[in-house]
C-alpha positions as MATLAB code, in Angstrom:
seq = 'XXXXXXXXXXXXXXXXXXXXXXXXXXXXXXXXXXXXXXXXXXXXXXXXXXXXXXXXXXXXXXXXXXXXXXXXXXXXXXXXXXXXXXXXXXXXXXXXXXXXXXXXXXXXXXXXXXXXXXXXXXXXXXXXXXXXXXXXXXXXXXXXXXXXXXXXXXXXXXXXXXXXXXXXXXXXXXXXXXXXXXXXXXXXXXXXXXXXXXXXXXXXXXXXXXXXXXXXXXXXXXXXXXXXXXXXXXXXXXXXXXXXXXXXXXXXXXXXXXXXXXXXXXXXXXXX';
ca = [
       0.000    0.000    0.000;
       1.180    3.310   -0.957;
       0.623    6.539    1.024;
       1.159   10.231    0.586;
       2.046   11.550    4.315;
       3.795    8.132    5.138;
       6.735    6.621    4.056;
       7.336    2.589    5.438;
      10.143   -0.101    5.027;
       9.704   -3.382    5.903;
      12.848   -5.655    7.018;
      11.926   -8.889    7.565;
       9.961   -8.743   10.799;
      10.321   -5.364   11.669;
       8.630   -2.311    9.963;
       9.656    1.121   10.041;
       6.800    3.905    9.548;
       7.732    7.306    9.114;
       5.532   10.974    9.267;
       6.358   12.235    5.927;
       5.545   15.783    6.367;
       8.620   17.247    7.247;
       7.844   20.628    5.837;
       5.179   21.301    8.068;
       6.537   19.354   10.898;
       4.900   16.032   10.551;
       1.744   17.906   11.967;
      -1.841   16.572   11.527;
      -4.505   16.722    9.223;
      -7.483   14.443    8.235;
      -5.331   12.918    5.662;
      -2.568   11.871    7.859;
      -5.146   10.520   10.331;
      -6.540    8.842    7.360;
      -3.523    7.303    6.266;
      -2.426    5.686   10.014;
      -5.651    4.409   10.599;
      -5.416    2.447    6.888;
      -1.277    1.506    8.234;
      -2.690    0.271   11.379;
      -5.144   -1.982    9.935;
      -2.661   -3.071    7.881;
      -0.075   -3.490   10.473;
      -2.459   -5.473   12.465;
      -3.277   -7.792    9.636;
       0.369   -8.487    8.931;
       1.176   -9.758   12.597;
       2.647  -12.984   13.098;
      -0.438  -15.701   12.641;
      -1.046  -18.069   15.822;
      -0.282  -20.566   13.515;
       3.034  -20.139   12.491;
       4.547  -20.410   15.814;
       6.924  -23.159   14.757;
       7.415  -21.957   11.248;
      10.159  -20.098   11.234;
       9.887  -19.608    7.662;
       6.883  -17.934    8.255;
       7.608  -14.181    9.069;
       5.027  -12.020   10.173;
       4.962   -8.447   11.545;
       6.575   -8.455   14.981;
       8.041   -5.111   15.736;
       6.988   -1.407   14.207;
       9.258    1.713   15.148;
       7.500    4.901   14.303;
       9.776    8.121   13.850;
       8.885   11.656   11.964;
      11.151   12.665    8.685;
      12.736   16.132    9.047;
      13.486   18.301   12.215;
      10.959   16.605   14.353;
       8.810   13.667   15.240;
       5.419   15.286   15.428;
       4.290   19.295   15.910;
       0.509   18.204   16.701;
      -1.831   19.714   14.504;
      -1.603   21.527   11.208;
      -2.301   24.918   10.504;
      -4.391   24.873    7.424;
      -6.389   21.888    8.929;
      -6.957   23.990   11.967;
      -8.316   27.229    9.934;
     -10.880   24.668    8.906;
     -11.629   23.785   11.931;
     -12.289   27.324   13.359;
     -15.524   26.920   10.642;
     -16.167   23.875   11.199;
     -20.432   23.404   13.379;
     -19.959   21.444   16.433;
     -21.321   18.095   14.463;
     -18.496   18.367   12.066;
     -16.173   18.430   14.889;
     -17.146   15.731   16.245;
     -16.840   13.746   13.412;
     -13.239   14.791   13.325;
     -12.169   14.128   16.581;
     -14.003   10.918   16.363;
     -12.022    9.575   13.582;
      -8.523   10.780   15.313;
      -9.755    9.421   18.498;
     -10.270    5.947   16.485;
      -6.093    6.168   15.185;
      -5.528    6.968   18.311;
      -6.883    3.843   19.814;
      -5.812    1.216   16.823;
      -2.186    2.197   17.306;
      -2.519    1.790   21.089;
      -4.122   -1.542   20.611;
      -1.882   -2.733   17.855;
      -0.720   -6.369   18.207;
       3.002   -5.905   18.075;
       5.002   -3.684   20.187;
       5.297    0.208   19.124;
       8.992    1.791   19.240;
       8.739    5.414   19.081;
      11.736    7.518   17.928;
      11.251   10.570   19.306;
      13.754   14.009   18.235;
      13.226   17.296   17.950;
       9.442   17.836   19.190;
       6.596   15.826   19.891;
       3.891   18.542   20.667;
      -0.147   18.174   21.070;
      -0.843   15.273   19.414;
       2.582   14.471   18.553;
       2.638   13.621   22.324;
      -0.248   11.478   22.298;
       1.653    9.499   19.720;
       4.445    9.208   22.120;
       1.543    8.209   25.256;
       0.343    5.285   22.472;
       4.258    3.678   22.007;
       4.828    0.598   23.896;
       8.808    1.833   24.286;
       9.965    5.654   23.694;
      13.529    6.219   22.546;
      14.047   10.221   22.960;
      16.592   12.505   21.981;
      17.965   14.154   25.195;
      17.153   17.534   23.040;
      13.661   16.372   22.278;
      11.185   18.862   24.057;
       7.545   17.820   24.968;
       4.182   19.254   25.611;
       0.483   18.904   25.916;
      -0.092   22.441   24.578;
      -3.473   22.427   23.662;
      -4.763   24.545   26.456;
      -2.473   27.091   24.828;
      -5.189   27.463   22.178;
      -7.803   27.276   24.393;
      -8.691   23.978   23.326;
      -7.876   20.717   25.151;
      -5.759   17.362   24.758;
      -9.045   15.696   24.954;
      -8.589   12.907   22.700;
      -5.236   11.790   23.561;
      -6.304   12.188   27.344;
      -7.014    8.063   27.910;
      -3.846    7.259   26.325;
      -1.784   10.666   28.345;
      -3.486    9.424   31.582;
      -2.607    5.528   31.098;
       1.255    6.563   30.506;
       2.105    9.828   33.023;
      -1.017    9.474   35.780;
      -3.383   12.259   37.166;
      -0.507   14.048   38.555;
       1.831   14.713   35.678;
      -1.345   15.372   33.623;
      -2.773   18.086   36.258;
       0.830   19.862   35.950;
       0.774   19.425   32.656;
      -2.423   19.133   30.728;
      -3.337   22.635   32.649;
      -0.189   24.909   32.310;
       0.469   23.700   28.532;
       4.063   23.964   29.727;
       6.883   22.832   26.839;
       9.025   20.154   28.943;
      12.489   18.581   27.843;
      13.010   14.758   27.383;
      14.621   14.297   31.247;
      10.724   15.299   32.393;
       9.169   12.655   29.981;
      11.202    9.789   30.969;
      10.962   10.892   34.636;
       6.595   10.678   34.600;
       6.926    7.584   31.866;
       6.442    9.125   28.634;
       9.543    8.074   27.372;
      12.182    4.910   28.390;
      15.211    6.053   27.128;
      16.813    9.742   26.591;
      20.100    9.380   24.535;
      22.397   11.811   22.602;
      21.092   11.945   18.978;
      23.851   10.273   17.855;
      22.446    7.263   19.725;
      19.258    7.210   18.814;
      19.085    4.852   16.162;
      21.390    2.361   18.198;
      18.947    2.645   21.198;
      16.181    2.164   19.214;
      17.156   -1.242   17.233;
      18.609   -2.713   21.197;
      15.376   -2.646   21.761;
      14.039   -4.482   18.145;
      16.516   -7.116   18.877;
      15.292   -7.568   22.584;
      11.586   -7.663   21.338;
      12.912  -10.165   18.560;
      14.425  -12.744   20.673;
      11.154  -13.201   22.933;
       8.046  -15.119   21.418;
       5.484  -13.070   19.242;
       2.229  -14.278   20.439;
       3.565  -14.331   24.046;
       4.570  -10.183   23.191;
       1.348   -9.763   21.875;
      -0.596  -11.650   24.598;
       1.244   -9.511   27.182;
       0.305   -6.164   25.472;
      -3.107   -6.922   25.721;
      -2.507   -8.345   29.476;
      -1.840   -5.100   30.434;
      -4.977   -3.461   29.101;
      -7.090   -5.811   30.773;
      -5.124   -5.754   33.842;
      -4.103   -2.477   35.038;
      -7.006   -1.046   36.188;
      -8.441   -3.896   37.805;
      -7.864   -5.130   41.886;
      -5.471   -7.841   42.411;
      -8.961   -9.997   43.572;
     -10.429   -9.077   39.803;
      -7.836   -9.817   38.487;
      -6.537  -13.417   39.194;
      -9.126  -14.870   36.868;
      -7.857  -13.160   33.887;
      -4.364  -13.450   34.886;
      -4.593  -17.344   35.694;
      -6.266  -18.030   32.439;
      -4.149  -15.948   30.936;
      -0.984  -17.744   32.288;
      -2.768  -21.634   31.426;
      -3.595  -20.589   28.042;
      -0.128  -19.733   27.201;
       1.893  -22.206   28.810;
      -0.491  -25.260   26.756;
       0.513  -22.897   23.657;
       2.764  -24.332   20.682;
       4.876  -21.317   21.148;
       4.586  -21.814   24.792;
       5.412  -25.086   24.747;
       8.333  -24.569   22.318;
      10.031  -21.823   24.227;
       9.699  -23.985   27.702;
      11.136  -27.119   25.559;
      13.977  -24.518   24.178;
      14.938  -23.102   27.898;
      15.035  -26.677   29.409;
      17.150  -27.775   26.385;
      19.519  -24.985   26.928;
      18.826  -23.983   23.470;
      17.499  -20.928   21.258;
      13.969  -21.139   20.408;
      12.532  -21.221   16.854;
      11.513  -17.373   16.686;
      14.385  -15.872   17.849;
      15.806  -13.827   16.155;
];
């Protein structure tokens, strides 16, 4: 699939996807929204099949790292998409914000793990981009911000995502002062996982491909979605899903094959 505000390369089980709007920033419009809710389904269709857990011929999609061409990774929204917005009726807004509030949630619930490569800015919804990354390699230059009160608008649609990474208290600082904050501050309330010198930004990033790549896909992908059913329950609520969870992937093939492998004292068939 082509696309016009995307660029992607695919290497073997790993896919980079790039914002392709470098003159304006990598910001936001309908199009771009467009176009990573079309990747995502994609994406999500390409992931490694339950099936081909002992095929090792059989390479599906098991890693994504998401970065921004140019300057920086994401300026939130874009100006001439905004000057639309200013005449847009209430019911056309909605419909807006509903459709980037549905990219929004497909690239948080994406099956494989999501490595974001963060430099330069990641501002407004460029930061809800970072909340949705399973891992967030930043540039110790890199400068953040939920700056939508700035406007007088809010980060409403990124706000489940925002909440789930940095908690009520980062978000109260932040969501309400707008403040710009530097990469040392986004690693500190969880926004980001690693703050390197630019010149060790790529290396960072693929440490952690090659980590992802050497544990089992479906038990990756079943522990991504262990955490969205998990985290906001009680520990009693919980030990249902998280014993069922457990039994179901220990009677696995992959589970069974990486047990086998570890006993054995050798590597097992997915890794890389």
């Amino acid at each position: 699939m082509s696309y016009k505000y995307l660029s992607t390369k695919r290497d073997g089980a790993v896919e980079y996807l790039t914002l392709n709007r470098p003159e304006v920033r990598n910001a936001f419009n309908e199009e771009v929204i467009a176009e990573l809710t079309a990747w995502t389904a994609a994406a999500a269709a390409a992931a490694r099949p339950a099936s081909a857990a002992s095929d090792a011929n059989n390479i599906g999609l098991r890693v994504v790292v998401l970065a921004g061409a140019g300057k920086v990774f994401c300026a939130g929204a874009d100006l001439t998409w905004m000057s639309k917005m200013v005449h847009y009726s209430e019911e056309e807004n909605l419909r807006d914000a509903t459709a980037m509030s549905r990219m929004f949630a497909a690239l948080d619930a994406l099956p494989v793990p999501l490595i974001g490569r963060v430099h330069g800015a990641a501002l407004g919804g460029g930061c809800g981009l970072a909340a949705v990354c399973d891992i967030v390699v930043a540039d110790d230059q890199a400068v953040f911000g939920f700056t939508e009160v700035k406007l007088g608008i809010l980060p409403a649609v990124i706000s489940p995502f925002a909440l789930a990474k940095i908690g009520r208290s980062a978000a109260r600082e932040l969501f309400l002062t707008g403040a710009r904050f530097p990469a040392a501050r986004a690693r500190e309330i969880g926004l980001a996982h690693a703050v390197v010198p630019a010149s060790e930004l790529d290396a960072t990033v693929e440490q952690y491909v090659r980590e992802i790549l050497t544990a089992g896909p479906e038990g990756v992908a079943a522990a991504k979605a262990l955490i969205a059913d998990v985290w906001r329950l009680t520990s009693k609520d919980a030990m249902p899903v998280t014993a069922s969870a457990i039994a179901a992937r220990r009677v696995s093939p992959e589970g069974q094959e990486g047990m086998k492998a570890f006993l054995e004292k050798r590597k097992p068939s997915w890794s890389a």
